[in-house]
N, C-alpha and C positions, 0 to 999 in steps of 0.2 A: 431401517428399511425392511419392507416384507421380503423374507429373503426364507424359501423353501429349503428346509434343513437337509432334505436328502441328497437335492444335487445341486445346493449353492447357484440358482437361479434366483435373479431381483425380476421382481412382478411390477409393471405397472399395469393403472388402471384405466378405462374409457369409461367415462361417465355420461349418459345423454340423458338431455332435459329437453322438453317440450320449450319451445318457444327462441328467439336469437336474444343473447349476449355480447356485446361488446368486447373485445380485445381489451379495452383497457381494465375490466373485471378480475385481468390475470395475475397481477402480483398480492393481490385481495383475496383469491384463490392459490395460494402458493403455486406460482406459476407455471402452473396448469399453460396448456394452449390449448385454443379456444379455436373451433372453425366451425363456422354456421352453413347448412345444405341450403344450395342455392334453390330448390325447388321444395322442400320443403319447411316450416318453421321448426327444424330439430338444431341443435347444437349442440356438438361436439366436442368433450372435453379432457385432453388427455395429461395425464400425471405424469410426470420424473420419477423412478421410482421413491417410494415413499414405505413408511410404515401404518399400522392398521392408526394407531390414535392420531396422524395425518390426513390421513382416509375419513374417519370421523369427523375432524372439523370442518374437513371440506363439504361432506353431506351435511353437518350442522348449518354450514355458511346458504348451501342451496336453502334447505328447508327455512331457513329464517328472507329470503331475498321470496320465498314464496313460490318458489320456479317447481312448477311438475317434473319428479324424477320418470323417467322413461327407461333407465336401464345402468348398470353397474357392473362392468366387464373387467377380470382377471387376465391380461394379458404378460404373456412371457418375453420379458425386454430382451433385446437381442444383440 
């Protein structure tokens, strides 16, 4: 897991892609949850915490499906 040496915080991450994915895309994307904006085509995809070479397959898995990355957010799991 990404886990910040200094105060033993687990990161996970929000990932958004242009366009909607389907729910059942998530055990494909290491089950990630997936929630699509009802007003606009983004969707929303957030991590368990994970480690960075987990992190990578999952941007490999987007960039190969073709999907536009729109943003890759560090958040502090709670």
């Amino acid at each position: 897991m990404d886990i910040d040496p200094e105060t033993d915080r687990q990161w996970v991450y929000e990932i958004r892609i242009e366009g909607r994915l389907a729910e059942r895309w998530s055990d494909w994307l290491h089950g990630l949850t997936i929630s699509s904006e009802t007003l606009t085509s983004v969707t929303t995809l957030t991590t368990p915490a994970i480690d960075q070479a987990t992190l990578r397959g999952i941007l490999t898995k987007i960039w190969n499906l073709n999907l536009d990355l729109i943003s890759v957010v560090r958040l502090e799991q709670t």
